[in-house]
N, C-alpha and C positions, 0 to 999 in steps of 0.2 A: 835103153832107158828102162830101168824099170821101177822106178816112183812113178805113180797117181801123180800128174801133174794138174794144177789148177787152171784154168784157163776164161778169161773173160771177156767177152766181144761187147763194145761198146758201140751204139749210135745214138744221133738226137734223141728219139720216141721209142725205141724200143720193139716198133710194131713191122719193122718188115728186114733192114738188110744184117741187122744185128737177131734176127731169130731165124734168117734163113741160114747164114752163118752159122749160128747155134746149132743148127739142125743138121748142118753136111760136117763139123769138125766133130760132132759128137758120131756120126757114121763112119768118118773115116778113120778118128781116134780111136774108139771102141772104148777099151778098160784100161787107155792107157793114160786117160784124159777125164776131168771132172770139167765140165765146160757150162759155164754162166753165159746169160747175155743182160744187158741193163742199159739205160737209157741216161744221156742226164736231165731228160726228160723223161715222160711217160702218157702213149698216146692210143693203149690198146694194142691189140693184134689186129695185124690189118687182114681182114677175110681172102685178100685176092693171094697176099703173102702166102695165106695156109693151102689155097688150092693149091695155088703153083708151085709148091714143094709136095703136093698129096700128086701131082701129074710126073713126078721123079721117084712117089713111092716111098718119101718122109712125112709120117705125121708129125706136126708141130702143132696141131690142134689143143695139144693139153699146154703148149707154156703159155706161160704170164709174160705179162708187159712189168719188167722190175726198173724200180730207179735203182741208180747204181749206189744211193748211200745205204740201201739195205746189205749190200755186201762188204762194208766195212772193215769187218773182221777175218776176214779170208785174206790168207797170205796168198797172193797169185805169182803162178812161176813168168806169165806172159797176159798182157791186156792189150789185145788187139781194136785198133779203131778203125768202124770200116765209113765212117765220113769224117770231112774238114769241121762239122760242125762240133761234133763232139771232141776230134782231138782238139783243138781251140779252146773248149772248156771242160774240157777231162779235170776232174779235181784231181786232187795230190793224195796219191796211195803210200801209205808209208811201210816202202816194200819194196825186194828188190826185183822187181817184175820186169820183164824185158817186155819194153811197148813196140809195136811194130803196128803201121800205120799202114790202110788203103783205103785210097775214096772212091769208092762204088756211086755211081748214079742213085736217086731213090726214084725205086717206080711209083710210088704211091703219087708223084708229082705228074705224071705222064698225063697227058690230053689226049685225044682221041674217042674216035671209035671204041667199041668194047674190046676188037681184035687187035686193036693199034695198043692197046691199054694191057692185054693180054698180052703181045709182043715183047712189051717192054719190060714186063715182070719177067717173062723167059729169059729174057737177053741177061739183066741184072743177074738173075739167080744161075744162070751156065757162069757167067762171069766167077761169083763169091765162091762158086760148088769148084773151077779150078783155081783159085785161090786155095782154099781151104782144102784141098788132096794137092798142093805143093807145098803147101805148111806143114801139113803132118808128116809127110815125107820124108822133108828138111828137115825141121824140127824136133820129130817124136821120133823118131827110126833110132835105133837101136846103134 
């Protein structure tokens, strides 16, 4: 492949498995990939999201929380959703993007203890971080 593909991860809020996502397919993609993430909501970045992508060695400290109608105009080659809720109300891209869908737990829901809570963000983001290096794989490999 060698077109810059567009790529955009969607979830609810924006604030944790769609920017941790964001963060491992733009690592593993490198320059082969222009990778968004957006929400069809929008709920901030969630602080625990940034550490526990900062304890694998990805800063995601500098993205935003975007709604996804800010990307309107972007023809995407693929719109991945990584929850039930967003693909349920994914608006209609007029594009022919190949949507591929997985539903990740959101940690941000987790109860616990602070390590029970810790735990959970880990488990999530090993989960999306092998997703997103068998995506590009698949997908982006030459």
């Amino acid at each position: 492949m060698n077109q810059t593909i567009n790529l955009l991860v969607l979830c609810t809020g924006n604030s944790c498995r769609s920017q941790i996502a964001h963060g491992y397919l733009q690592r593993f993609a490198g320059e082969r990939a222009r990778v968004y993430s957006a929400g069809v909501e929008t709920h901030g970045l969630n602080p625990k999201a940034v550490a526990t992508m900062a304890e694998d060695g990805i800063d995601i400290a500098h993205h935003t929380s975007n709604h996804v109608d800010e990307y309107r105009g972007i023809d995407f080659d693929y719109v991945i959703t990584v929850c039930d809720h967003a693909r349920e109300r994914c608006p209609y891209f007029p594009t022919t993007a190949r949507r591929i869908h997985r539903n990740f737990p959101d940690p941000a829901r987790a109860e616990g203890t602070e390590e029970e809570v810790g735990a959970a963000f880990r488990a999530v983001r090993d989960q999306i971080k092998q997703f997103s290096r068998e995506f590009v794989e698949k997908e982006l490999s030459s």
